[in-house]
C-alpha positions in Angstrom: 53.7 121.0 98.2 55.3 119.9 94.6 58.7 118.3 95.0 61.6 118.7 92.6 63.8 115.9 91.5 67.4 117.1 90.7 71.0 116.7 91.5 73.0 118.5 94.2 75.3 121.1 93.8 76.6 124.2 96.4 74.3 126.5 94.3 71.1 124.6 96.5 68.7 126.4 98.9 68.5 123.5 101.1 70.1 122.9 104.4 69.7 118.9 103.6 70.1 117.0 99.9 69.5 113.3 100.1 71.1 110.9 97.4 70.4 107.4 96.9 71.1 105.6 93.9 71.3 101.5 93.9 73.6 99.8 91.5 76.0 102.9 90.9 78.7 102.9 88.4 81.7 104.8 90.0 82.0 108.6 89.3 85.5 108.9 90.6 86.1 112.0 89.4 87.9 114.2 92.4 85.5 117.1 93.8 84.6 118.9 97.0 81.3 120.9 97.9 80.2 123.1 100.4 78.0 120.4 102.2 79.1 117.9 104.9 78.8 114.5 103.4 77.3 111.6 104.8 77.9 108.5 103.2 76.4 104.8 103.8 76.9 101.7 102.1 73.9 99.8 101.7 75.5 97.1 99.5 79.1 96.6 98.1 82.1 98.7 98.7 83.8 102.0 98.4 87.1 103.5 98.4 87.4 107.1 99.1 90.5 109.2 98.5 90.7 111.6 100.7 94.1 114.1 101.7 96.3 111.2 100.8 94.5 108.5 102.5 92.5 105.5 101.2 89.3 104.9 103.3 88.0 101.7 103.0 84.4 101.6 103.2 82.6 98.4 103.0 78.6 97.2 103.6 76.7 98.8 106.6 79.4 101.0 107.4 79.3 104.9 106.7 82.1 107.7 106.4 81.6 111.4 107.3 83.6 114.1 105.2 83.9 117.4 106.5 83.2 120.4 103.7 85.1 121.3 101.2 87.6 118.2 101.2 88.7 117.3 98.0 87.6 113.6 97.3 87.1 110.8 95.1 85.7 107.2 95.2 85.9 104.1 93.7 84.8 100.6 93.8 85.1 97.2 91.9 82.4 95.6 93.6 79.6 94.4 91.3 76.7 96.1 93.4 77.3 99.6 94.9 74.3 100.5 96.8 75.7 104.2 98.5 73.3 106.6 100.1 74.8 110.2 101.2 73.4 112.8 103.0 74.7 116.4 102.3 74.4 119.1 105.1 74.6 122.7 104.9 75.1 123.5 108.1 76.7 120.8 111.3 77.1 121.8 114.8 80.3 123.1 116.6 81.5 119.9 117.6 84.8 119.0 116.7 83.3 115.5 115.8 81.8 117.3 112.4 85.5 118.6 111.4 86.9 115.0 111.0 87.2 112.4 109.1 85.1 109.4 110.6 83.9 105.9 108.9 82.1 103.2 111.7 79.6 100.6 111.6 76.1 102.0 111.3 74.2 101.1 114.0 71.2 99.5 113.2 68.9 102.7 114.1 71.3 104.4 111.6 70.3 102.1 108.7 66.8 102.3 109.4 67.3 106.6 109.4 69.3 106.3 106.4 66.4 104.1 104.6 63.9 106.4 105.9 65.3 109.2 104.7 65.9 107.8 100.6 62.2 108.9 100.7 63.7 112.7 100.0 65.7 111.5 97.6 66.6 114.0 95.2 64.5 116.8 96.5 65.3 120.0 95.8 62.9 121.5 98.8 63.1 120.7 102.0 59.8 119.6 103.6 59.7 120.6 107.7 59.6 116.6 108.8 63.2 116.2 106.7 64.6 119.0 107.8 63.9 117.7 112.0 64.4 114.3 111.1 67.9 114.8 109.3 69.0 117.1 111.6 68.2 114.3 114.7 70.4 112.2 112.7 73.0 114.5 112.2 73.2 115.6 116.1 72.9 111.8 116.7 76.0 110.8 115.1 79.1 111.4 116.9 77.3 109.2 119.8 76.7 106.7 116.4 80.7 106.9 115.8 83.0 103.9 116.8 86.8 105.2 115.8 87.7 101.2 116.1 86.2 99.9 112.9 88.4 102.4 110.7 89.7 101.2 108.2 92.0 103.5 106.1 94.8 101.9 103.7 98.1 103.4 103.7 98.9 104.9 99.8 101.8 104.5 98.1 105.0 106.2 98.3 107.2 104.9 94.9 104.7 105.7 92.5 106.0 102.7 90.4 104.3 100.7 92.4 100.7 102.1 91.9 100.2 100.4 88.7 101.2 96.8 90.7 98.9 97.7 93.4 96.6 98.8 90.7 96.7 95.5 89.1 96.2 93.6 92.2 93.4 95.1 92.9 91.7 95.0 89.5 92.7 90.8 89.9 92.5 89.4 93.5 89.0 87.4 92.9 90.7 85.2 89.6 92.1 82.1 90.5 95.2 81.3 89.4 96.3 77.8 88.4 
């Protein structure tokens, strides 16, 4: 069977939609799709905003966003290595309705890396669609609540452009 190479939007067939793109420059545009999101950091970080919270999502960790949340990311790290995993359907759980970011195990990463070889396909070969869907079921046992990190955001907006600014600067040494 032909594959075809694209990019994901809610207008897809598939139940699945792998994306994997090393060194990505940050898109931080908000949006929200239909799809569950499943996101991994390979390399780097990434900040998602998400209903008025900052997620903080660093290396070898992974965040789950439940459909149709608005969101955003961004990221000053020099190497962004994400990986995300979009699914059509979840199961009734209410793990799949939540917000969740954890450690990936290492049987996660190796899934995760197994599955960039789908990346970008557009039909949905029967070995992705059990494979994925082993990883999806799989994750709420996957899921450690303790390694959260979400940043509170900032009430007076005159401070955002401080915090901003801070952000942008931390690495330079100051003499």
């Amino acid at each position: 069977m032909k594959q075809i190479i694209g990019e994901y939007s809610d207008h897809m067939t598939t139940n699945t939609y792998v994306w994997y793109e090393k060194n990505r420059k940050n898109a931080d545009e908000v949006h929200s799709h239909d799809y569950f999101q499943l996101n991994y950091v390979e390399e780097g970080y990434q900040y998602f905003y998400i209903e008025q919270k900052i997620y903080l999502v660093p290396q070898n960790q992974v965040i789950w966003i439940p459909a149709n949340k608005l969101h955003r990311t961004t990221s000053e790290a020099k190497t962004v290595n994400p990986m995300l995993i979009l699914f059509k359907e979840v199961f009734k759980e209410d793990f799949y309705n939540d917000i969740h970011v954890f450690v990936a195990p290492p049987i996660l990463k190796e899934m995760m890396l197994y599955a960039s070889k789908w990346n970008k396909f557009l039909v949905e070969e029967e070995e992705q669609k059990i494979f994925l869907n082993s990883m999806l079921y799989s994750l709420p046992h996957f899921c450690d609540e303790n390694h959260n990190l979400e940043l509170p955001v900032l009430v007076d907006r005159r401070l955002i452009p401080v915090s901003e600014y801070i952000h942008s600067h931390y690495t330079q040494i100051l003499i």
